[in-house]
N, C-alpha and C positions, 0 to 999 in steps of 0.2 A: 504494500500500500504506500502511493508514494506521498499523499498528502491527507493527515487526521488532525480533527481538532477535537478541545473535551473544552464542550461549552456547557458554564453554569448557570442555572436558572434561567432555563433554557424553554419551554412552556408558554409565555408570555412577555411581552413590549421588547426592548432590545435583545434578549436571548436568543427569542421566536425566530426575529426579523435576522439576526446572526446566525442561524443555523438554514435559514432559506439561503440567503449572500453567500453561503459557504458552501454548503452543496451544489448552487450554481456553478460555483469553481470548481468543482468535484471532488471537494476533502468529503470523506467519510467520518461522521459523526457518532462519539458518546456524546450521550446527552442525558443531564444531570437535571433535578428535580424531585418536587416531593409529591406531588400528584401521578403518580402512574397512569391513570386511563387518559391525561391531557398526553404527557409522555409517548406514549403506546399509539396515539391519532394523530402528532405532529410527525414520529416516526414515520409511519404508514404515507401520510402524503407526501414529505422526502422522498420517500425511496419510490414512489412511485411515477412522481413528477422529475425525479433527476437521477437516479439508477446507483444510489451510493450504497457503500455499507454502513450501515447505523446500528448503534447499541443501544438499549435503551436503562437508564443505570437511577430508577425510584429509591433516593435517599435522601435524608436532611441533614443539611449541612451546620445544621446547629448542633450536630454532638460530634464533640473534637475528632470522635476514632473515626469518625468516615471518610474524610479525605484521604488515610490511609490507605483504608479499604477499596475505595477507587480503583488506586493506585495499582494495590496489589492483584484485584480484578482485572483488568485494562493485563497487565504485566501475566498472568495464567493466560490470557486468552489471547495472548500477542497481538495486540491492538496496540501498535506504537502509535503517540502519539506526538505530532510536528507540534503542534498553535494549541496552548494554554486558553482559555477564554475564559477570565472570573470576571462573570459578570453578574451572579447570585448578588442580592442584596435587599433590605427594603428598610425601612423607619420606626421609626416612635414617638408619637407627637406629644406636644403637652409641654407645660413645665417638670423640670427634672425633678422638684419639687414631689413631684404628684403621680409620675407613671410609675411604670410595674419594672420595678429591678430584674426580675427572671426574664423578661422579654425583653429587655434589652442587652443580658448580655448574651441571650440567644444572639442578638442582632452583632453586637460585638463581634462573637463567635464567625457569622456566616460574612459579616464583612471584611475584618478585620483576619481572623486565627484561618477561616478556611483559606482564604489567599495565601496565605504565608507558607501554608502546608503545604495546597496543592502545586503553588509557587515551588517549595522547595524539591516538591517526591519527583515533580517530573522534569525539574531544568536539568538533575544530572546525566537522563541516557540524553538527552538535547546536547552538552557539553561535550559529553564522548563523540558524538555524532556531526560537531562543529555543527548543527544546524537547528535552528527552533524560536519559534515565535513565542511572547505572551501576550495576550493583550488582556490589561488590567482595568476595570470599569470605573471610574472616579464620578467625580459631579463639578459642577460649577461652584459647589458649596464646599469644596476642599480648600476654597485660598480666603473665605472668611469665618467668623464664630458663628452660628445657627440658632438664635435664641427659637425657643420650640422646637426644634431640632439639634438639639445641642450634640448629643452622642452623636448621632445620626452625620452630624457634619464634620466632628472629629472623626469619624470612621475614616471620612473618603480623606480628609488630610491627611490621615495614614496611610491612605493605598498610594496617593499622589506623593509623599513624600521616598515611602519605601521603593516604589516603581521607577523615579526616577534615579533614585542611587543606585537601584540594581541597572539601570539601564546603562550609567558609567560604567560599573564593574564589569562588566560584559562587553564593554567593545573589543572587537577585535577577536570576542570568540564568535560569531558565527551564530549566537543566540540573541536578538533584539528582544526587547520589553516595550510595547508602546502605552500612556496610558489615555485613556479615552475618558473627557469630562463632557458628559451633557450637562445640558440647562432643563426647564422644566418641557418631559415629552410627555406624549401621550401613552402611558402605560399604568398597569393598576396599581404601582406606588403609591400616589395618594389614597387611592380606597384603604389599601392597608395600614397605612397610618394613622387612619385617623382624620384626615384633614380634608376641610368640604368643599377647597377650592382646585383648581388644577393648577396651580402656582404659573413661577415664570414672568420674569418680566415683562419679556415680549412676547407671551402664547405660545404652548407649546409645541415644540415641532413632532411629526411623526418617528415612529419608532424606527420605522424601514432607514429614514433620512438618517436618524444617529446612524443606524447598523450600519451603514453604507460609510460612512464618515470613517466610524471605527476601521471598518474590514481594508478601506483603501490606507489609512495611516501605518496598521499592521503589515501590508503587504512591504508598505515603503519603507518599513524598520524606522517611523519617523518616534522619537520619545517620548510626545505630549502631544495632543488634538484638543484643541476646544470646539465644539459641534457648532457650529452657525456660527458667521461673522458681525451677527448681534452680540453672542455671549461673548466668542475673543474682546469685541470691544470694552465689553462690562470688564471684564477680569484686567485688561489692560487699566483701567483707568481705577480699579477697585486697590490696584496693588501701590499705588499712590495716593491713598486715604489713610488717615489713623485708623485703628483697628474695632477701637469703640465706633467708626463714625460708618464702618463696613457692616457691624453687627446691628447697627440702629436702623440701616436698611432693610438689613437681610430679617428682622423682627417683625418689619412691615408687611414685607414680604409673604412670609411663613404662617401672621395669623392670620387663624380660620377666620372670612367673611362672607 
């Protein structure tokens, strides 16, 4: 198999749109998720509409051991995989104050620890291999504080910060890391959170448009994408604000109206 990817939460909004972009190209997809019968009917139309090979791999990435387990599945079933894709993740609204500690650090977990794991189980046959993609899922909410989203926002500055250190340590082997930050898209994040608006400064864009965004910046080994040249602009001009005066937006922003 000369081209696989192991795309996470994978089911719905950028994942969905990511595992269509991809099999276009003809990677053969695992695909990751806690819904098995969405799993099992995104599969089915893949392999029907573009003739790949797909897995199909129902598990939750909020319990530390599974990205193990992936791993070592994938690894019995010689299912090498080229292109990383974590792009698993979702929210917690509310003041910090006042939400549910356990679902948040579920959320920690699936943002935050599955990345790093799955990050680590599969860079090193990539390493051996001089060859291999990540592409890592961020937000636009990585480069200020998230009041109501507060965890939620430190999460993606985690993956934006980890993503691009790894992407220095890595030149020159044959492995890029790119990391991909939308702005507010149309996917069921908001429902899950909590929150009764569909955010976004400027409306959000479709999922396909991120997917498409992501999947060309990964091809190009580029290290950072901001999705639209609405958000590049916000992020440029955000990164020369005080940081109180980024969070005073992004609060406006974030409550429910």
């Amino acid at each position: 198999m000369e081209k696989s990817a192991l795309i996470t939460g994978a089911t719905a909004g950028i994942g969905a749109e990511l595992a269509h972009v991809m099999a276009a190209q003809g990677y053969g997809l695992a695909l990751v998720a806690r819904n098995e019968q969405r799993l099992v009917d995104l599969a089915r139309v893949l392999q029907k509409q573009f003739n790949v090979p797909i897995k199909v791999l129902p598990c939750d990435l909020a319990d530390p051991p599974t990205p193990r387990k992936i791993f070592d599945q994938l690894e019995r079933e010689s299912f090498p995989i080229s292109a990383v894709v974590n792009n698993a993740g979702f929210g917690v609204y509310g003041k910090f104050s006042e939400t549910d500690l356990a679902q948040e650090m579920q959320m920690l977990q699936v943002n935050m620890g599955a990345v790093v794991q799955l990050t680590k189980f599969f860079l090193k046959p990539m390493l051996e291999r001089r060859h291999g993609r990540i592409l890592n899922v961020a937000s636009t909410a990585s480069f200020q504080p998230g009041p109501w989203l507060s965890l939620y926002s430190a999460s993606k500055a985690f993956v934006y910060s980890f993503s691009c250190a790894l992407a220095f340590e890595l030149k020159e082997s044959g492995v890029t890391v790119t990391t991909l930050c939308p702005g507010g898209t149309r996917t069921e994040f908001q429902d899950r959170a909590g929150m009764k608006h569909k955010g976004g400064l400027f409306g959000p864009m479709s999922a396909r448009e991120v997917a498409e965004i992501g999947y060309r910046a990964m091809e190009r080994g580029r290290p950072v994408v901001i999705a639209g040249w609405k958000n590049w602009l916000m992020i440029q001009v955000s990164r020369h604000c005080p940081t109180m005066l980024t969070a005073r937006v992004a609060a406006k922003l974030n409550r429910n109206r």
